[in-house]
C-alpha positions as a Markdown table, in Angstrom:
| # | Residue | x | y | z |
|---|---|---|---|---|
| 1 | Unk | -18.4 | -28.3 | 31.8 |
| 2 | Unk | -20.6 | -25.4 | 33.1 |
| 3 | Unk | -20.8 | -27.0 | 36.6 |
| 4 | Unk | -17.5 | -28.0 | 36.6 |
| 5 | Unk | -14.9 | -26.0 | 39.2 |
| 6 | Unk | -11.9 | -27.5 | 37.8 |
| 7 | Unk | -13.3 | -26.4 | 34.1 |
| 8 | Unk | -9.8 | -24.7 | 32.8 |
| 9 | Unk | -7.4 | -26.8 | 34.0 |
| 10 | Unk | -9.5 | -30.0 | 32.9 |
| 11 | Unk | -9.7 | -28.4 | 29.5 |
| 12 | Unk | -6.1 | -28.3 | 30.0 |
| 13 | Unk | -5.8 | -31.7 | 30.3 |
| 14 | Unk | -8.2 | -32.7 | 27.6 |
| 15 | Unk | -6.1 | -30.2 | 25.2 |
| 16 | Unk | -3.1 | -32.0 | 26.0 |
| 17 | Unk | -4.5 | -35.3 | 25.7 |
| 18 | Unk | -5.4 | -34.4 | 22.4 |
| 19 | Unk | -2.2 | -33.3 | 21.3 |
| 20 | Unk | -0.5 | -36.6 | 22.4 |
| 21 | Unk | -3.0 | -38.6 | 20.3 |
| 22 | Unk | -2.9 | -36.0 | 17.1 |
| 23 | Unk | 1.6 | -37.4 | 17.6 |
| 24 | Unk | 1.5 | -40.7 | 18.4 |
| 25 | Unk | -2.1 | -41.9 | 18.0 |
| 26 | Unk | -4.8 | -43.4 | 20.2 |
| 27 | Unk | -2.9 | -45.6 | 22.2 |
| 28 | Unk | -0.7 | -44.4 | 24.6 |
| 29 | Unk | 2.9 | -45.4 | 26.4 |
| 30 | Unk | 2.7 | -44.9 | 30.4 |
| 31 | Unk | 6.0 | -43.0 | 29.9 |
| 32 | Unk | 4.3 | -40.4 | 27.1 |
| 33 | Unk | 1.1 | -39.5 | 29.7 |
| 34 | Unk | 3.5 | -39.6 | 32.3 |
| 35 | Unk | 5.2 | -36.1 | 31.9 |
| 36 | Unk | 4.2 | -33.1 | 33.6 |
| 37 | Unk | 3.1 | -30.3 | 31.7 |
| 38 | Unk | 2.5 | -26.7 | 32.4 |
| 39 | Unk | -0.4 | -24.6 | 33.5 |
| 40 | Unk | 0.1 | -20.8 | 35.0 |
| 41 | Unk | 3.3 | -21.8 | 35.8 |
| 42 | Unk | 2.1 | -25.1 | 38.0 |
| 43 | Unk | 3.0 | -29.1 | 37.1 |
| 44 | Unk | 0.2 | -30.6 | 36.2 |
| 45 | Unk | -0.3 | -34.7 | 35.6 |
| 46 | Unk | -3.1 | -37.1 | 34.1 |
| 47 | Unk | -2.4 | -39.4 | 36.8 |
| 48 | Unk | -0.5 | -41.0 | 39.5 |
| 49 | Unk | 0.5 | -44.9 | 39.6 |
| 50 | Unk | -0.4 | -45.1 | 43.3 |
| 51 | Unk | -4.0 | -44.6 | 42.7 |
| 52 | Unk | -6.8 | -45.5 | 40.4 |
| 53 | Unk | -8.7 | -42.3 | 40.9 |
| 54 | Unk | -6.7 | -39.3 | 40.3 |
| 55 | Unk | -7.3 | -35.7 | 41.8 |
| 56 | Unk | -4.6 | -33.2 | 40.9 |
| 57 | Unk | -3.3 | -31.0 | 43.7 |
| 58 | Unk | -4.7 | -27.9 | 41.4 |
| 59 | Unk | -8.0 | -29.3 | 41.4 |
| 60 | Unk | -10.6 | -30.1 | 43.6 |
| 61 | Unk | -12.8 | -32.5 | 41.7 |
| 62 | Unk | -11.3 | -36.0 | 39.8 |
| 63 | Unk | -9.6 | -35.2 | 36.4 |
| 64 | Unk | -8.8 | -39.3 | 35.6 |
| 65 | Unk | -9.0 | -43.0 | 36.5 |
| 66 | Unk | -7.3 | -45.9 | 35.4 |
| 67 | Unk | -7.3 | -49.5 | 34.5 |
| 68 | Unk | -3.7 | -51.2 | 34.9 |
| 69 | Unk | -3.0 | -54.6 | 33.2 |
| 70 | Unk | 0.1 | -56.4 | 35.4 |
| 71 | Unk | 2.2 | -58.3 | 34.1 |
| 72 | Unk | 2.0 | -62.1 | 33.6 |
| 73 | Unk | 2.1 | -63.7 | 36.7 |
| 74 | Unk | 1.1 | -60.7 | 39.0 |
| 75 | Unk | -2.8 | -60.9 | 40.4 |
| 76 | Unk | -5.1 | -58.8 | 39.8 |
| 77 | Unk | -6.6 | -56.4 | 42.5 |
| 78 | Unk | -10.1 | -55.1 | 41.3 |
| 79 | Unk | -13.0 | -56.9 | 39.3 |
| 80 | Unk | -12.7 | -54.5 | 36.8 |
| 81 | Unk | -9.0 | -55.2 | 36.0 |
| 82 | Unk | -8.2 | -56.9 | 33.4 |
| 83 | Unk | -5.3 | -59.8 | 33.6 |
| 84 | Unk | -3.1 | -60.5 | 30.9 |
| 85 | Unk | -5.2 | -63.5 | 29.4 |
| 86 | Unk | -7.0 | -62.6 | 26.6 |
| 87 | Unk | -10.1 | -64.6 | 28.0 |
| 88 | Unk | -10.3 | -62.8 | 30.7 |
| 89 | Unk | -9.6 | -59.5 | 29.6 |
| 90 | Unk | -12.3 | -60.0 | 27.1 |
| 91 | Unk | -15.0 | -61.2 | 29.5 |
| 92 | Unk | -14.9 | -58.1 | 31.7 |
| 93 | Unk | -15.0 | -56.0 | 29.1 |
| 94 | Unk | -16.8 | -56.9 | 26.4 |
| 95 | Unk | -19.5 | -59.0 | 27.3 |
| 96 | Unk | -23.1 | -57.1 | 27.2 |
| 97 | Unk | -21.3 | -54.5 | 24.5 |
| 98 | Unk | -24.5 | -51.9 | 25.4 |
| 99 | Unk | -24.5 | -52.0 | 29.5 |
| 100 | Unk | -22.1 | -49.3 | 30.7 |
| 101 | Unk | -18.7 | -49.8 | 31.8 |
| 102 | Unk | -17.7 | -50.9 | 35.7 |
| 103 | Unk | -15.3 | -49.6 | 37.4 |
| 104 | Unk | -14.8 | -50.8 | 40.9 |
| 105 | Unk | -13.9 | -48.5 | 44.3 |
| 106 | Unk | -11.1 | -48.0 | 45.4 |
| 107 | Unk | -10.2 | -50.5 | 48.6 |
| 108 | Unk | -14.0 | -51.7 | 50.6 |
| 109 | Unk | -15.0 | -48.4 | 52.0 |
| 110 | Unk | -17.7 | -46.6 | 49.9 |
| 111 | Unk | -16.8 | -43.7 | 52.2 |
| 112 | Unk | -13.1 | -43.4 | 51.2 |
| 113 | Unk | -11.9 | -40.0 | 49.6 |
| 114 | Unk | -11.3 | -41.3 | 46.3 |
| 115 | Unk | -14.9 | -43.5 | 46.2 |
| 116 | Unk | -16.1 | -40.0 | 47.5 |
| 117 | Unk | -14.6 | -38.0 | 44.4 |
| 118 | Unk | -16.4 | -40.1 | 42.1 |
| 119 | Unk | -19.9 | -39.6 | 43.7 |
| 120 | Unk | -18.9 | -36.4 | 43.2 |
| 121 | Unk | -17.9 | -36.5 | 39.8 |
| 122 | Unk | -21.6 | -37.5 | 39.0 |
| 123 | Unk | -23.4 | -35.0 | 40.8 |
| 124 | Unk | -21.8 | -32.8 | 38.6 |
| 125 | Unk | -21.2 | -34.5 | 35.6 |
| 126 | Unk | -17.7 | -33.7 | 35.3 |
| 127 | Unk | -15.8 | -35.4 | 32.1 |
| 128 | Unk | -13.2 | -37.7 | 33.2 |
| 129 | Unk | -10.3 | -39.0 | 31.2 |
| 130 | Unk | -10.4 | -43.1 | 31.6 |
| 131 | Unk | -6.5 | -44.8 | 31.2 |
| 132 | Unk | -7.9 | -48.3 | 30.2 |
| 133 | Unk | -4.6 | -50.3 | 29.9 |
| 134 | Unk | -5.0 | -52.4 | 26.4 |
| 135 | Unk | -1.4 | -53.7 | 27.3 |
| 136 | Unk | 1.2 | -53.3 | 30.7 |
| 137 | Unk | 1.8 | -49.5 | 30.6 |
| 138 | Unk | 0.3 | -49.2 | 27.4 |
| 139 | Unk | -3.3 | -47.5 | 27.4 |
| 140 | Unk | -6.0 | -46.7 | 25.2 |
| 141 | Unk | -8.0 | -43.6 | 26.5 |
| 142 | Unk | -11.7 | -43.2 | 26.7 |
| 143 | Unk | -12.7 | -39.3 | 26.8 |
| 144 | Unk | -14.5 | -38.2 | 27.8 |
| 145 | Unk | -16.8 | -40.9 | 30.1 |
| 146 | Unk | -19.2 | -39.9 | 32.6 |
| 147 | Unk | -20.2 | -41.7 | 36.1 |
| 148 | Unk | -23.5 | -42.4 | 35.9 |
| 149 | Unk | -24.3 | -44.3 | 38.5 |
| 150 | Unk | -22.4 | -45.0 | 42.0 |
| 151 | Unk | -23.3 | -48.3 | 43.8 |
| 152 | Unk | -22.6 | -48.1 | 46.9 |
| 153 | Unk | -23.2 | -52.3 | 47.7 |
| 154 | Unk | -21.5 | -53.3 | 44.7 |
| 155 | Unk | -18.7 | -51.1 | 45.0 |
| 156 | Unk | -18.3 | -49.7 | 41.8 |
| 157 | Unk | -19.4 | -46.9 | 39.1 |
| 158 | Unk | -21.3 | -47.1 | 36.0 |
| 159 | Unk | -19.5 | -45.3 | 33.3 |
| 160 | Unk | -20.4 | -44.5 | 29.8 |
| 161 | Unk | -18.8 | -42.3 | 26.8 |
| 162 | Unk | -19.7 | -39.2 | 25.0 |
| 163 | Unk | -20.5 | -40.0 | 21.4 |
| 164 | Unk | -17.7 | -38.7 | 20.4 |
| 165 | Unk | -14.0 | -38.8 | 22.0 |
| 166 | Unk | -13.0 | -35.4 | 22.1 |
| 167 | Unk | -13.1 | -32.5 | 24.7 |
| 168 | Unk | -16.2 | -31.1 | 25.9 |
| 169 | Unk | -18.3 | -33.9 | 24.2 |
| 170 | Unk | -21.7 | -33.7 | 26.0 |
| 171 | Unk | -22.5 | -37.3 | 27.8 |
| 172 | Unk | -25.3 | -38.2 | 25.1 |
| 173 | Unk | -29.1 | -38.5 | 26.0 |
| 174 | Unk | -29.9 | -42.2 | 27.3 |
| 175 | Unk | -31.8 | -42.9 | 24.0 |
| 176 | Unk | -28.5 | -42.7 | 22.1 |
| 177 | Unk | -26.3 | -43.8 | 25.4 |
| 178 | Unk | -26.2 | -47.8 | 24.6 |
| 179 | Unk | -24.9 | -47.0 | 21.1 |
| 180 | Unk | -22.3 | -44.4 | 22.4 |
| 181 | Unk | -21.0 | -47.6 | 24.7 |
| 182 | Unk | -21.3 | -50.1 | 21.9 |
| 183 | Unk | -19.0 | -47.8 | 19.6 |
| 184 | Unk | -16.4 | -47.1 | 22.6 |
| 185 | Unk | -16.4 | -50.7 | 23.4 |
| 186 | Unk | -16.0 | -51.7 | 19.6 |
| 187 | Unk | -13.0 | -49.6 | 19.8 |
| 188 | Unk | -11.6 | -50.9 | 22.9 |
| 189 | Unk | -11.7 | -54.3 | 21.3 |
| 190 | Unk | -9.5 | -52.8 | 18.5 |
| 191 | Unk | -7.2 | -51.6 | 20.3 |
| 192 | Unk | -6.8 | -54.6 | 22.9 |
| 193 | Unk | -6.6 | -57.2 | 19.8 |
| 194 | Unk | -4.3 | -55.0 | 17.9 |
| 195 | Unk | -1.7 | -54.6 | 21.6 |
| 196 | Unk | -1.8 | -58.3 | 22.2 |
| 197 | Unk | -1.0 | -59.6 | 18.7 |
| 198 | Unk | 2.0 | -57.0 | 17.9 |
| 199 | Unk | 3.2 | -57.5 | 21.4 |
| 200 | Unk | 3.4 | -61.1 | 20.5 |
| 201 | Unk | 5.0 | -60.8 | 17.5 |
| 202 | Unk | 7.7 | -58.6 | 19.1 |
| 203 | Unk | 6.5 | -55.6 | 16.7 |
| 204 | Unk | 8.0 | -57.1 | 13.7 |
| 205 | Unk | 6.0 | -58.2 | 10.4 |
| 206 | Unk | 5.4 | -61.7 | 10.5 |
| 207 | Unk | 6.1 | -61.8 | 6.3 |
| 208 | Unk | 8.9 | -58.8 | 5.9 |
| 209 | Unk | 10.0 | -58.8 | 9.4 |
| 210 | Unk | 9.6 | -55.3 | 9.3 |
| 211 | Unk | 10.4 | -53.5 | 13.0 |
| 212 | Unk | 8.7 | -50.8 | 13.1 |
| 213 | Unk | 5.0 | -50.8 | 15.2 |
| 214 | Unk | 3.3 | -47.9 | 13.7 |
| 215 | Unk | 4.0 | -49.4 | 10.3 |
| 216 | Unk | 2.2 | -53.1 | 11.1 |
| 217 | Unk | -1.4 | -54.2 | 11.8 |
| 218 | Unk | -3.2 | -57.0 | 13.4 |
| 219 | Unk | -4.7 | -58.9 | 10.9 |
| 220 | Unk | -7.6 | -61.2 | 11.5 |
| 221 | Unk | -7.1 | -64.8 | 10.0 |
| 222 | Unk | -10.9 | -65.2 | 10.6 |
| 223 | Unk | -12.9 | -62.1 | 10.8 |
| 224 | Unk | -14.3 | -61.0 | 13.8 |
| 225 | Unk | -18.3 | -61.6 | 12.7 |
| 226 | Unk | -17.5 | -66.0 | 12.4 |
| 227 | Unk | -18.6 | -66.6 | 15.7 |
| 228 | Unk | -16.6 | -69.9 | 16.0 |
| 229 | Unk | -13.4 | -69.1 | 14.8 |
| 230 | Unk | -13.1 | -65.3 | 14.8 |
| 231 | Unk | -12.0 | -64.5 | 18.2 |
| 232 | Unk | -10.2 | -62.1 | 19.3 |
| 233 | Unk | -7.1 | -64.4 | 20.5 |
| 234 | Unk | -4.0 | -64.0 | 19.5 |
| 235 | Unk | -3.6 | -67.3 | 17.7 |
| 236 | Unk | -6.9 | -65.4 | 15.5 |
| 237 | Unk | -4.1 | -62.7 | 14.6 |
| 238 | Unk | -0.9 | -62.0 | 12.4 |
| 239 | Unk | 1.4 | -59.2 | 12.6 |
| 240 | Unk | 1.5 | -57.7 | 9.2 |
| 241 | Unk | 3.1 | -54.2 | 7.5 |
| 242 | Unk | -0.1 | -52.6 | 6.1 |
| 243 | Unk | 1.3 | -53.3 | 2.8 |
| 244 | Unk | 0.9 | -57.2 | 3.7 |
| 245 | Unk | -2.2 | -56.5 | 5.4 |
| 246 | Unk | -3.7 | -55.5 | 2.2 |
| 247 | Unk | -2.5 | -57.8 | 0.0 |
| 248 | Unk | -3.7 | -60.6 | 3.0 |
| 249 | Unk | -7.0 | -59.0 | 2.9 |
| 250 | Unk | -7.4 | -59.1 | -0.7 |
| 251 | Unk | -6.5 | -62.7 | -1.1 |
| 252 | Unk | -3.5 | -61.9 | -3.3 |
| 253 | Unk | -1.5 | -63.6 | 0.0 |
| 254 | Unk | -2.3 | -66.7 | 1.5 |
| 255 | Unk | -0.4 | -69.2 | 4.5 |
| 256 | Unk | -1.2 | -72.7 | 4.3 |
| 257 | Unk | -1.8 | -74.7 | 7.7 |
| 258 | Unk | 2.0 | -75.6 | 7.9 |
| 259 | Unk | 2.3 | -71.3 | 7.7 |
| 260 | Unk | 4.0 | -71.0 | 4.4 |
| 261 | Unk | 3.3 | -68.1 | 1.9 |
| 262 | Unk | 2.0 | -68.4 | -1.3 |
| 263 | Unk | 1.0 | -65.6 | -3.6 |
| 264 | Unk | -1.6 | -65.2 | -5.9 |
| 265 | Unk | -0.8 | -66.0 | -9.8 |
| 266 | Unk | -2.4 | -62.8 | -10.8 |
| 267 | Unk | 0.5 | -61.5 | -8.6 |
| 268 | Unk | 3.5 | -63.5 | -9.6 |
| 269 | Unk | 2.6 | -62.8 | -13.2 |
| 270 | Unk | 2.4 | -59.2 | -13.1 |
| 271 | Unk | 6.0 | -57.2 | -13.5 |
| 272 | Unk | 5.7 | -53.6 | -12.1 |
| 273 | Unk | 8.4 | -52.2 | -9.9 |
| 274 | Unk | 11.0 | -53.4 | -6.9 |
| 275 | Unk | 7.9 | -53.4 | -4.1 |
| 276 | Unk | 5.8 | -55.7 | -6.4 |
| 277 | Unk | 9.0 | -57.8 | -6.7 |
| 278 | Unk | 9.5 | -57.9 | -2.7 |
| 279 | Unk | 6.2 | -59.2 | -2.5 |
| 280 | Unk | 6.7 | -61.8 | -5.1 |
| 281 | Unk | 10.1 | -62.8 | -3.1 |
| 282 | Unk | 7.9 | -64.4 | -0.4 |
| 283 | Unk | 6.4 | -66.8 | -1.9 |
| 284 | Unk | 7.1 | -70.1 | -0.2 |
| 285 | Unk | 8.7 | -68.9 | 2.7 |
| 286 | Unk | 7.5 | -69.4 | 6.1 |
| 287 | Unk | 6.3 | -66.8 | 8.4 |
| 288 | Unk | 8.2 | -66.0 | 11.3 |
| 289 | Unk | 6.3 | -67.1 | 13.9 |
| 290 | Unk | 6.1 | -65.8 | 18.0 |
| 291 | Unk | 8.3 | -67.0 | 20.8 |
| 292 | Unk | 5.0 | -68.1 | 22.3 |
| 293 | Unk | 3.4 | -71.5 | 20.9 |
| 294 | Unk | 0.2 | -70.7 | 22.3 |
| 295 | Unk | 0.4 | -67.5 | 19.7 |
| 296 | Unk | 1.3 | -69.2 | 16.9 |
| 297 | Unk | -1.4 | -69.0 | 14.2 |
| 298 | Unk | -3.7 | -71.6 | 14.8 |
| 299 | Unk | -4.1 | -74.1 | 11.6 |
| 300 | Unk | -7.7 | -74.7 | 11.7 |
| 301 | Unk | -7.8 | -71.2 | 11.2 |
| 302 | Unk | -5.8 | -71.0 | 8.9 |
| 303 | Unk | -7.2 | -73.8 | 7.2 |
| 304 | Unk | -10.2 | -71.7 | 6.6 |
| 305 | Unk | -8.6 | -68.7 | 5.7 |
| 306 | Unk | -6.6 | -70.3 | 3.3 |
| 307 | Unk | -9.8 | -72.0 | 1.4 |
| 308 | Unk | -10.9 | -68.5 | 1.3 |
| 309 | Unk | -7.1 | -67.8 | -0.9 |
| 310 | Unk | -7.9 | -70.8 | -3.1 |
| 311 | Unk | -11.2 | -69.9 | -4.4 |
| 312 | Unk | -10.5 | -66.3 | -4.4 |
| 313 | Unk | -8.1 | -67.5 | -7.3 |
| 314 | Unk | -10.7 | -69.3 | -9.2 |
């Protein structure tokens, strides 16, 4: 941050941002990077919900920009913004996993203030804080990223990620720049996959009906490297306790195409303690399923996933 005017209050920032995520993790609540906190006796914010691109009133370079996801229903206003179906959310962001990021200007005029800020943030390579919504007013950050280029005909920046996501991370050299993208993208995926299916699922376990979201997964029913089946789509996804997740994974659980449970016989037959027991319990039940039918686990999916339990017993 050597060129950088704003450098201690953005290390503010990035010191706060850090403390949020070493609490509640790497994706975020709007209400949690909402609050103010405190600098030489000033409010300071990560950003406002009337604009993209985010200057504080302390600071005379951009600390932050954001990606919103609106609700279902409401359109979406740049081409960088992703709506809330999975196709499309995954086609503008992870197609061509090693180009960098896009994120469009704000309104049509290259020559507004905000479009202006982020010329300026690459001239000077200042580290920005990227609020990339992986649900509505639930967001994944990516920081530090760097604008590296600024197109003035396509209206939009070029962004890309430090190697690592921490404060003060140096933008890495372009040899090493397409895998620094690959690896945030990989984790963007994560993240999005991982909002949508809990979301759906209400939080809950689909097998124990457990309620608590930091306790429960998003399991693939086909992994992610099948490229027919293993989408990341929702119907591709179950909501499990990472207790379940384990055991799914392990093929000591499986769910039939009609979604029942069945557990392994090297499982039922072993007798160790009332969490083995609870496991047990579920065989033959059914899981408990979204409100959505276009969410529900989809059978040929399951189909395979299930041949995968069966000879797993063999």
């Amino acid at each position: 941050m050597r060129n950088d005017p704003d450098a201690r209050l953005r290390a503010s920032a990035f010191a706060r941002l850090d403390s949020l995520r070493a609490i509640h993790g790497d994706v975020l609540a709007d209400r949690m990077i909402s609050a103010p906190w405190t600098v030489d006796g000033a409010e300071m914010f990560f950003k406002t919900r009337a604009r993209g691109i985010f200057k504080p009133k302390a600071m005379s370079t951009v600390l932050s920009i954001t990606t919103v996801m609106p609700r279902a229903g409401r359109e979406t206003r740049y081409a960088d913004q992703p709506g809330p179906a999975a196709a499309e959310a995954e086609s503008q962001v992870f197609t061509e996993a090693a180009t960098p990021f896009r994120y469009s200007f704000m309104g049509d005029d290259p020559e507004a203030g905000p479009n202006l800020l982020m010329r300026e943030a690459m001239a000077l390579q200042v580290p920005l804080i990227w609020f990339w919504a992986v649900a509505p007013s639930v967001y994944r950050p990516i920081a530090p990223v760097f604008v590296i280029d600024w197109d003035r005909h396509a209206r939009e920046v070029a962004l890309a990620p430090a190697l690592e996501e921490r404060a003060g991370a140096p933008l890495p050299e372009p040899d090493l720049r397409a895998y620094a993208i690959r690896q945030s993208k990989q984790r963007q995926h994560q993240a999005l996959f991982r909002a949508r299916v809990v979301s759906a699922y209400r939080g809950r376990c689909a097998l124990s009906g457990l309620p608590v979201s930091s306790l429960v997964d998003a399991a693939h029913i086909v992994e992610d490297r099948d490229e027919r089946l293993g989408q990341p789509v929702v119907s591709n996804g179950l909501c499990l306790s990472k207790l379940h997740h384990a055991a799914f994974d392990a093929h000591l659980i499986g769910i039939d195409t009609d979604r029942r449970v069945h557990i392994a016989e090297r499982l039922i037959l072993q007798r160790d303690g009332p969490m083995l027991e609870a496991i047990k319990s579920l065989h033959g039940r059914r899981l408990e399923l979204p409100r959505l039918p276009e969410n529900h686990p989809d059978p040929a999916r399951l189909k395979v996933r299930f041949a995968q339990f069966i000879a797993a017993a063999g």
